[in-house]
C-alpha positions in Angstrom: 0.0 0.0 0.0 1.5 3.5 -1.0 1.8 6.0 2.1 -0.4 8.2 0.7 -3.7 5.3 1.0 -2.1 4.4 4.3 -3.3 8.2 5.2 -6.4 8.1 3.4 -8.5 7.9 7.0 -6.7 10.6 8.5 -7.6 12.9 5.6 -11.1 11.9 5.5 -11.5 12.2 9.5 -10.3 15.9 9.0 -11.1 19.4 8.0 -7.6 21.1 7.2 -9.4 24.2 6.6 -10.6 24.1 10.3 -8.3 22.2 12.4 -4.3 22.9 12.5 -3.1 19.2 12.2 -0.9 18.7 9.7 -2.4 17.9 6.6 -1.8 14.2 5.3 1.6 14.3 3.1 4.2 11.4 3.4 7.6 11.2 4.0 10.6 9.0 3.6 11.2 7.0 5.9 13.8 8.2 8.6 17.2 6.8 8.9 16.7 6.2 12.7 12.8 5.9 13.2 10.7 8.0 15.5 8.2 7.5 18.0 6.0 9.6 20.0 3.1 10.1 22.5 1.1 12.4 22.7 -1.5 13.1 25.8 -4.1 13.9 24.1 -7.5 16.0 26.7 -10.2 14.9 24.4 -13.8 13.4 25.3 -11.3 11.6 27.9 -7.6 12.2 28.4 -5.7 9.2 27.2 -2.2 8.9 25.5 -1.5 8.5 21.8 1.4 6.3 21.3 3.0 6.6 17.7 5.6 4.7 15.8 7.0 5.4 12.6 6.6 2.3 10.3 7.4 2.5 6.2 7.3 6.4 6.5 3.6 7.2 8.4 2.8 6.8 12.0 1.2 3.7 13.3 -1.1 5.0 16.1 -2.8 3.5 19.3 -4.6 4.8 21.7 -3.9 4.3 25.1 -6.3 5.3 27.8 -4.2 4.5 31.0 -0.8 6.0 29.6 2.9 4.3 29.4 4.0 2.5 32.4 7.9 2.0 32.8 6.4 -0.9 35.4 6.7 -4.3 33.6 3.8 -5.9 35.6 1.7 -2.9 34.4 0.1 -3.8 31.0 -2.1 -0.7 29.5 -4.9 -1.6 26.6 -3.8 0.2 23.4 -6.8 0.7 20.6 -5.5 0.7 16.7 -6.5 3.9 15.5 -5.7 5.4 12.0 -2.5 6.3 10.6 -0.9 9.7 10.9 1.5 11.4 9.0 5.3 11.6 10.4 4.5 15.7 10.8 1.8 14.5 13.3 5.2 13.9 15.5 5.6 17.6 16.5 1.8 18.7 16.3 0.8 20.2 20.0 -1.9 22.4 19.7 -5.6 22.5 20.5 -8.4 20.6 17.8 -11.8 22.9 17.5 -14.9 21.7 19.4 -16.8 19.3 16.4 -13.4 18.0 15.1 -12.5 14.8 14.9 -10.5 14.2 18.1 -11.5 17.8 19.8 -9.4 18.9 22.3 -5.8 19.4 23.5 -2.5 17.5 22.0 0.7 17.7 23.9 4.1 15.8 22.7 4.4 14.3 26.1 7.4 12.2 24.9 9.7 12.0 21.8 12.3 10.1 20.3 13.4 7.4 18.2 13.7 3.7 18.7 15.4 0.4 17.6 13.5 -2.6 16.3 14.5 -5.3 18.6 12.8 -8.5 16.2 15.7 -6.9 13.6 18.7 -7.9 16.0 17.3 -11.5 16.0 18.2 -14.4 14.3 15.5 -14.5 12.6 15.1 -10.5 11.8 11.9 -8.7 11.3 11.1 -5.7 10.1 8.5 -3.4 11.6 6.1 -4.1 9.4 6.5 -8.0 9.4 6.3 -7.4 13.1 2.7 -5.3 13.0 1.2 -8.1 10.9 2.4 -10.3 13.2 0.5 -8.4 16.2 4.3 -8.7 18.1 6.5 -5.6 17.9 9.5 -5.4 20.5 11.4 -2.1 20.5 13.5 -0.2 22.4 12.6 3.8 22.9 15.5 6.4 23.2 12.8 8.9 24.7 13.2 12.1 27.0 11.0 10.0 29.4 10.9 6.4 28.2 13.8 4.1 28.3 14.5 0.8 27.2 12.6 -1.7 25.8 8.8 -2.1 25.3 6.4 -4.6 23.7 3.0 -4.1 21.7 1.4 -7.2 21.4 -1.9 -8.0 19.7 -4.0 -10.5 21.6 -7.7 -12.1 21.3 -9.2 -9.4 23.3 -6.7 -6.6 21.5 -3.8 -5.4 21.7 -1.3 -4.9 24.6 1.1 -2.0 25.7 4.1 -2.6 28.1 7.4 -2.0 29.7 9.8 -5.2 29.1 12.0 -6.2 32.2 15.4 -4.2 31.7 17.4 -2.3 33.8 15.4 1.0 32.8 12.1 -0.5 34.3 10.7 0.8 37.6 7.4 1.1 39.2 5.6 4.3 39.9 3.2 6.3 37.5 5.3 8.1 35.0 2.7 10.2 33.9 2.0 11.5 36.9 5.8 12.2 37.5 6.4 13.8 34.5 3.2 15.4 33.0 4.8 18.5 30.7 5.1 18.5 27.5 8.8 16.7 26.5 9.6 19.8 23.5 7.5 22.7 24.8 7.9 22.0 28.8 3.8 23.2 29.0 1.3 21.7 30.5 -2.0 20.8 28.9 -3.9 24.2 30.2 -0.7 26.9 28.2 -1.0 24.9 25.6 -4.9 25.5 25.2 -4.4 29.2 26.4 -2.1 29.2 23.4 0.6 30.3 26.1 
């Protein structure tokens, strides 16, 4: 599938002419991929995490937040690709828009396919179809490696056991935004 019908959802989800999301143009892929996640205050603050996969953002939503706790595993909900600009987007979506509300980068940075160091290696993709992706963030806030995995009830969001793992609610200890340092209420104020 080109990138440009892997964004065909986002565009049709979205006014451009009325909300300041960027508007659905791909890129090349990045020569050390990016993830983010984004706190997003909408009908209910959740986290949007984000991983750059053949040059868009695979995107789940997950209502509880990252955990760098490995006995914590947090629900994540498959929802539609986003466009690698979507990375940097903080800003407020109008009231009637798709997704209306707040949208902080809580955390960015890139990450390391961990299924590609295998014996057996996997790319990203391979790895999504496979409902099993294994990576390892270089975050401002998250460290190490984490696991996605797709089970019969849905898919599955979680700390692996490392020596960056730790209990305690990250999202609590850190709520800012990782590029702007603002918290959700400046960044609707537009301050």
């Amino acid at each position: 599938m080109k990138n440009q019908d892997k964004l065909s959802e986002y565009k049709a989800k979205r006014d451009f002419q009325k909300t300041a999301e960027p508007p659905p143009e791909t890129a090349a892929p990045s020569e050390k991929p990016v993830f983010v996640v984004q706190k997003h205050a909408a009908s209910r603050l959740h986290y949007d995490l984000r991983l750059e996969i053949d040059g868009v953002l695979k995107s789940w939503a997950v209502p509880k937040g990252p955990s760098m706790d490995p006995e914590v595993k947090h629900l994540a909900v498959p929802t539609e690709d986003h466009p690698m600009a979507y990375g940097g987007f903080e800003g407020t979506i109008p009231q009637g828009e798709y997704g209306a509300g707040t949208v902080m980068v809580w955390d960015t940075g890139t990450y390391r396919n961990i299924k590609a160091e295998k014996p057996r290696p996997e790319s990203m993709a391979e790895s999504f179809d496979e409902g099993r992706i294994e990576v390892f963030l270089e975050g401002k806030k998250l460290a190490g490696r984490f696991a996605l995995i797709k089970t019969a009830r849905g898919w599955l969001f979680f700390k692996m056991k490392d020596e960056y793992a730790r209990a305690g609610d990250i999202t609590a200890e850190a709520p800012d935004s990782a590029i702007s340092g603002r918290n959700l209420e400046q960044i609707t104020a537009g301050r």
